[in-house]
C-alpha positions as CSV (number, residue, x, y, z in Angstrom):
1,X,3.2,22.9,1.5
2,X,4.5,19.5,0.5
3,X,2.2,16.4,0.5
4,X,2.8,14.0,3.1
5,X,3.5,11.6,0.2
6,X,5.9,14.1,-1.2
7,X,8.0,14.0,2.0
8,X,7.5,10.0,3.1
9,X,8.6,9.0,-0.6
10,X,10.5,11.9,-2.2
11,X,13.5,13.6,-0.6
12,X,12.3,16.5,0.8
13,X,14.1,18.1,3.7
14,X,11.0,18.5,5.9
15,X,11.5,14.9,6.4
16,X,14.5,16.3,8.9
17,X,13.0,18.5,10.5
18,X,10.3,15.8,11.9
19,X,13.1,13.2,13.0
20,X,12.9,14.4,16.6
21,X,9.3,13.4,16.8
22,X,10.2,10.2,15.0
23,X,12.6,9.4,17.8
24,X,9.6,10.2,20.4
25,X,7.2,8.0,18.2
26,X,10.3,5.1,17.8
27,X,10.9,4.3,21.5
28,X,7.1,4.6,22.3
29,X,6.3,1.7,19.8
30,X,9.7,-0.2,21.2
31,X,8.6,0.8,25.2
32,X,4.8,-0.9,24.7
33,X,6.1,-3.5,22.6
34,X,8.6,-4.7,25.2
35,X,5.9,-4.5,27.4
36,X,3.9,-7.0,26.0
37,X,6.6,-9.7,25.4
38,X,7.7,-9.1,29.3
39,X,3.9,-9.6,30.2
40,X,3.4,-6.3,31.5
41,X,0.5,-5.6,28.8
42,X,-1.9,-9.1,28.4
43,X,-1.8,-10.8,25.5
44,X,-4.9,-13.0,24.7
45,X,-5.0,-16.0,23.3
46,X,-7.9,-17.9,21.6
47,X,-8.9,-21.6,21.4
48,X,-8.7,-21.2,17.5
49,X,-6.0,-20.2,15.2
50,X,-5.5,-16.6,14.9
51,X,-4.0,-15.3,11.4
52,X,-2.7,-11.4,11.2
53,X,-2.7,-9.8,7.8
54,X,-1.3,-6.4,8.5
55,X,1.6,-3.9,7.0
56,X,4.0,-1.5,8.8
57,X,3.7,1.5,6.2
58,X,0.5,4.0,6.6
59,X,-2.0,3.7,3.3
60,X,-3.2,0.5,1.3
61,X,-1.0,-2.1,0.2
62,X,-3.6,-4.5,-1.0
63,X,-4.5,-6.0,2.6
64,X,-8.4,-6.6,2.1
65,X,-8.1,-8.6,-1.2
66,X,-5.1,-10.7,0.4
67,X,-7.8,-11.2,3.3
68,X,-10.6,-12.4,1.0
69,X,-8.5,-14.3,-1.0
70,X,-7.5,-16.0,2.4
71,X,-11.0,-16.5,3.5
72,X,-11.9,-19.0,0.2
73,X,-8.8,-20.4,0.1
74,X,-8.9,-21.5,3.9
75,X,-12.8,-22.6,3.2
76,X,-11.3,-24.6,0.6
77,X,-9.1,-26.9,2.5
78,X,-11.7,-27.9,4.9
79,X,-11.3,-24.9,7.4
80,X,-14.4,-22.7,8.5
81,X,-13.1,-19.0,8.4
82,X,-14.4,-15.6,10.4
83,X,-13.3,-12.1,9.9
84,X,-12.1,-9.3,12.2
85,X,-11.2,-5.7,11.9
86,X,-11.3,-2.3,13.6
87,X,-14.6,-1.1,11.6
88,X,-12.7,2.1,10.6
89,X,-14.7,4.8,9.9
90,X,-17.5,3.3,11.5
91,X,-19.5,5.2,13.9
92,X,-21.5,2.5,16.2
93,X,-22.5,3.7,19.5
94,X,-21.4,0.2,20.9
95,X,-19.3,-2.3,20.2
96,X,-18.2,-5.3,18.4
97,X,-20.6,-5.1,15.6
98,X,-21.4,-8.2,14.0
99,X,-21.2,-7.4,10.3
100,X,-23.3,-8.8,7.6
101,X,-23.6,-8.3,3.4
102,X,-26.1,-5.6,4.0
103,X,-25.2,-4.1,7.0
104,X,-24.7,0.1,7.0
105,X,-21.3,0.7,6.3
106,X,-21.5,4.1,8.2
107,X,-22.1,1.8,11.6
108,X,-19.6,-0.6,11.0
109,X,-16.9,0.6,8.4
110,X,-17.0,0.3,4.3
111,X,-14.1,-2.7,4.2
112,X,-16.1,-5.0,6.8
113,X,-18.9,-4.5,4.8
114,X,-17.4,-5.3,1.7
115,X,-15.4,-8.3,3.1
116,X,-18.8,-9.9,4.0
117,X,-19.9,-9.5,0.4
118,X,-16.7,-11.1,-1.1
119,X,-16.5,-13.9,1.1
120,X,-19.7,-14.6,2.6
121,X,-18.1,-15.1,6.6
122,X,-19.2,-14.3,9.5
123,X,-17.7,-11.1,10.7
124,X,-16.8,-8.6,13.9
125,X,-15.7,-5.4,14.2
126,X,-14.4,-3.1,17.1
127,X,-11.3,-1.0,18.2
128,X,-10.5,-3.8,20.5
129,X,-10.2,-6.8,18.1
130,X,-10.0,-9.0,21.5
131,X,-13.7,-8.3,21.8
132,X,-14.2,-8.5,18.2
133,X,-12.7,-12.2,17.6
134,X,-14.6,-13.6,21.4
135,X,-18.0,-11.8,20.1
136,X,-17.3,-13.8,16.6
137,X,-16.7,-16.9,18.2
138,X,-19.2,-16.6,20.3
139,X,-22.3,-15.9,17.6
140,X,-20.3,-18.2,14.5
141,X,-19.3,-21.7,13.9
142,X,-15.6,-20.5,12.8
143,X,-12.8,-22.7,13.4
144,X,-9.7,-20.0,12.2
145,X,-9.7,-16.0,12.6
146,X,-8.5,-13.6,9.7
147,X,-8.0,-10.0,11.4
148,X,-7.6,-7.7,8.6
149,X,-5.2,-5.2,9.7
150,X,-4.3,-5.2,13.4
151,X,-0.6,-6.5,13.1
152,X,0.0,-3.5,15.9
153,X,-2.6,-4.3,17.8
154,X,-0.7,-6.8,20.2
155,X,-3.2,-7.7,22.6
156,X,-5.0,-9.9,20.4
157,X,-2.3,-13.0,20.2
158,X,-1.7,-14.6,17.0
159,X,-0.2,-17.7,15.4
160,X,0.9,-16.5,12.0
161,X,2.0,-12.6,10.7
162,X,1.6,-11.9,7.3
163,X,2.3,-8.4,6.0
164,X,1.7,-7.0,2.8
165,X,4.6,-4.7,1.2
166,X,3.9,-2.2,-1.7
167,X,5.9,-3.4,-4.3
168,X,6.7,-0.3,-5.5
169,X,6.9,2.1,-3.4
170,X,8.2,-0.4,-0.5
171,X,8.9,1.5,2.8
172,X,9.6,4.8,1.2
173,X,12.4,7.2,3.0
174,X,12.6,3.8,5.5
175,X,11.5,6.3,8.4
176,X,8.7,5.7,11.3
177,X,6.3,8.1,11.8
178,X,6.1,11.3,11.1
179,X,9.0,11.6,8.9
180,X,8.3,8.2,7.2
181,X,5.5,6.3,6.6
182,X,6.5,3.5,8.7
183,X,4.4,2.4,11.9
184,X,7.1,0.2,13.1
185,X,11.0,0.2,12.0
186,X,11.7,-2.1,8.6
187,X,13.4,-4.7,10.8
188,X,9.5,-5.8,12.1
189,X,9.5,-8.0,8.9
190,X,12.2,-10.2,9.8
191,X,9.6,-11.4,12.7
192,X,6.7,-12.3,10.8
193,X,5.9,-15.1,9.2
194,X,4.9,-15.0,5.4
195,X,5.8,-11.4,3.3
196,X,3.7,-10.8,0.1
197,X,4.5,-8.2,-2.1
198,X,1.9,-6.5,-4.3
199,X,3.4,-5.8,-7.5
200,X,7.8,-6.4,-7.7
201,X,8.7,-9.1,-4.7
202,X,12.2,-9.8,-4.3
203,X,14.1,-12.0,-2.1
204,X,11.5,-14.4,1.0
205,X,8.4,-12.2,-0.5
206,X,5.4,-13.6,-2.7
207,X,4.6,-11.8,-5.7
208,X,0.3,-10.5,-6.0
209,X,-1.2,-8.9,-7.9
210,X,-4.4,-8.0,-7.6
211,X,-5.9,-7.1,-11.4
212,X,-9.5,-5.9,-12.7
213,X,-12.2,-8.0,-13.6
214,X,-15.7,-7.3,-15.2
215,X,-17.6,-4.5,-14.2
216,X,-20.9,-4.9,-12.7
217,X,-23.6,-2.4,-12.7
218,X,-24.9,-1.2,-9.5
219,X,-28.5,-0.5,-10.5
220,X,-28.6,-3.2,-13.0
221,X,-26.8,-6.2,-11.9
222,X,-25.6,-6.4,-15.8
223,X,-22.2,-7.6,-16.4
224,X,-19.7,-6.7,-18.9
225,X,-16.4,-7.2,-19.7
226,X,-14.1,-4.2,-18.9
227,X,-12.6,-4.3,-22.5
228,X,-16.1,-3.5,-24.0
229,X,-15.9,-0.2,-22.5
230,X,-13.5,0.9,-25.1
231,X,-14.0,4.0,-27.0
232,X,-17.3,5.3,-24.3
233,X,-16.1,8.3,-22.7
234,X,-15.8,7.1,-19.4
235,X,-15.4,8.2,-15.5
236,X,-13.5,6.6,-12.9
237,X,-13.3,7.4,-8.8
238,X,-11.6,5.7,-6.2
239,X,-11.2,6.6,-2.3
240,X,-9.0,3.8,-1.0
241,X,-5.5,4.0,-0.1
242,X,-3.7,4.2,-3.3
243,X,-6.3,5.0,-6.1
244,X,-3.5,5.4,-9.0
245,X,-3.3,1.6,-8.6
246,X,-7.2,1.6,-9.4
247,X,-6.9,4.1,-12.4
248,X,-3.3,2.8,-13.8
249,X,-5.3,-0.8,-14.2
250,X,-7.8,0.5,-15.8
251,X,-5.9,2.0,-18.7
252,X,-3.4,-0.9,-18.5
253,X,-7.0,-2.1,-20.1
254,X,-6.9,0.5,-22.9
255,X,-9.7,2.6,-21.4
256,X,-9.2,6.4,-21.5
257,X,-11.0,7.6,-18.5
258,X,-11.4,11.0,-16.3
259,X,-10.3,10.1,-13.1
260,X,-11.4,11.7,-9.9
261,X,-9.2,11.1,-6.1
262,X,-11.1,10.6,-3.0
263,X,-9.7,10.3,0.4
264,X,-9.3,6.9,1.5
265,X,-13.1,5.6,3.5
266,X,-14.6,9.0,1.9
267,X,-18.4,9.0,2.6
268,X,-20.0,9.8,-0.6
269,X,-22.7,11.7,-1.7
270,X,-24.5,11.9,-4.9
271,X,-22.8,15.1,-6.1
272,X,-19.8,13.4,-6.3
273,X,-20.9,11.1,-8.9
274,X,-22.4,14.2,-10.5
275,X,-19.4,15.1,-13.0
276,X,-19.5,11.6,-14.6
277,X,-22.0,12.2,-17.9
278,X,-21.2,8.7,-18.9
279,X,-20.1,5.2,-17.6
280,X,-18.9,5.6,-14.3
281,X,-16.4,2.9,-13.1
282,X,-15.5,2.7,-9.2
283,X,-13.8,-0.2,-7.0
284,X,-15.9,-2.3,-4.8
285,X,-15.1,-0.4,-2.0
286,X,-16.4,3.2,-3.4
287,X,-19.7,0.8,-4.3
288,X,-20.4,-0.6,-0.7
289,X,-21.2,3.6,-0.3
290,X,-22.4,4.7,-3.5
291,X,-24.7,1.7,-4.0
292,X,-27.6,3.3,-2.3
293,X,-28.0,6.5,-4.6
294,X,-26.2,4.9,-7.8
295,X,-27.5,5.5,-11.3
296,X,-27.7,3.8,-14.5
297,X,-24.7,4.6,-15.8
298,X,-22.6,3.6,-12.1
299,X,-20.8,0.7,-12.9
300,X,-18.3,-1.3,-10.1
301,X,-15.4,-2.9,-11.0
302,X,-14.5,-6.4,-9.6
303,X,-10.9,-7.3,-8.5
304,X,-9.6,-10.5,-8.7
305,X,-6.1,-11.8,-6.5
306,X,-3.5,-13.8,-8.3
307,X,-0.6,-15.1,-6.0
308,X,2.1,-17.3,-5.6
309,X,0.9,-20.9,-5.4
310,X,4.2,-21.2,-3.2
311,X,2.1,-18.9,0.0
312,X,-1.0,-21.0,0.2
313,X,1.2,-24.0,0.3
314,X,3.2,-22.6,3.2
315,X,0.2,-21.0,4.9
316,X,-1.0,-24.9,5.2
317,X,2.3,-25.7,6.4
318,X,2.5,-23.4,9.2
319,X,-1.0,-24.1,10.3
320,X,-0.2,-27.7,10.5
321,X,2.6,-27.1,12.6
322,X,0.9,-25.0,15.0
């Protein structure tokens, strides 16, 4: 049976089969959206600017890094930023959850958890993001709200749209759900306000990329650069969205590495480090949930963001103009 990968990005003819359900899915997403731009659904606004990093594809695109890049940057200009998300894969018995660096990742999701680390913000989490951003505001000092992900989630209003494109595998067979990987048609980008593309950007898109930088052991707290790791027989796992991205930097690096898929917000256990005799190299993510059984040989591997200086300059515009 074909992947759903296979049939989103290849040509496979399953993907026809499926369109009747896409048609389904297509006016359900037009029918609630409509609703909420005739005022039928309530769209809440806050007293603080509201910034939307999202994507309109299923899987990573490089959404979190864009958000903690956005976070300093914002802190930099004089702005005091907070964070909201969903807390996927986070099992709290109530909600929002206000995240912190060491909070359990199984209560409030591995990315908020991580996001605190990076950035050092205040942070909420819940399925409604209106609860999120009013509990954040209402136990934080922040002046602006980043909501990772949530461009769907149209109840919580918003001042700027940002989406993040996969620059190389784009929008795939350009289909909504299931037969594509789209969650809203290709023409939702020409509403938004700022497109950044992680890896190729062509035409009204700003080019990221989001490279490796030293690894850090997770035991240790030692640092090293990643080239040092040359010639060790080495390990590598990833379960976020699109891991290749993860390995294919890696030995861009000239590492040779085994490399082992997880699914994307996998909860780890020790036995799946067990394979790795040597180094092991992970993302930051995989370490928010491997941290508390690592070894001495775990290693995580920091990411760094390098963008357009062209975004951040129109960011600044925007939110002057609001």
């Amino acid at each position: 049976m074909p992947k759903l990968d296979d049939i989103w990005y290849g040509r496979s003819p399953l993907a026809l089969l499926l369109l009747p359900l896409t048609g389904l899915y297509c006016v359900i997403v037009a029918v609630r959206r409509l609703a909420y731009r005739l005022g039928l659904k309530k769209i809440h606004k806050l007293d603080v600017p509201v910034i939307v990093v999202g994507n309109i594809t299923v899987g990573g695109t490089g959404k979190t890094p864009l958000v903690a890049w956005l976070a300093q940057y914002l802190r930099e200009q004089g702005y005091r930023p907070g964070l909201v998300a969903r807390g996927y894969g986070g099992k709290a018995q109530n909600w929002p959850q206000q995240v912190r660096p060491d909070s359990d990742p199984t209560v409030v999701g591995d990315e908020p958890v991580l996001l605190t680390q990076l950035t050092g913000c205040p942070m909420a989490v819940a399925p409604d993001r209106v609860a999120a951003a009013r509990a954040l505001l209402k136990h934080s000092e922040c002046n602006i709200i980043i909501s990772d992900d949530g461009l769907q989630h149209y109840a919580l209003g918003r001042d700027i749209e940002i989406v993040v494109i996969d620059g190389v595998r784009r929008f795939g067979n350009r289909r909504c759900l299931p037969a594509g990987p789209l969650r809203e048609p290709v023409s939702r980008i020409n509403s938004v306000d700022l497109l950044v593309s992680n890896g190729l950007a062509i035409r009204n898109e700003y080019p990221m990329r989001v490279l490796a930088g030293d690894a850090v052991n997770l035991v240790t707290g030692e640092q090293r650069p990643l080239q040092s790791f040359r010639g060790e027989r080495l390990s590598a796992i990833a379960g976020i969205g699109r891991p290749e991205r993860f390995f294919d930097e890696l030995r861009r690096l000239g590492l040779t590495l085994e490399a082992r898929h997880f699914p994307d917000h996998h909860a780890y256990q020790p036995e799946d480090l067990a394979f790795a005799e040597g180094p092991l190299l992970m993302t930051e993510k995989d370490a928010v949930k491997c941290r508390r059984f690592a070894r001495p040989q775990d290693w995580l591997v920091r990411s760094r963001v390098e963008i357009d200086s062209r975004f951040g300059e129109q960011l600044l515009s925007l939110l002057r103009n609001l």
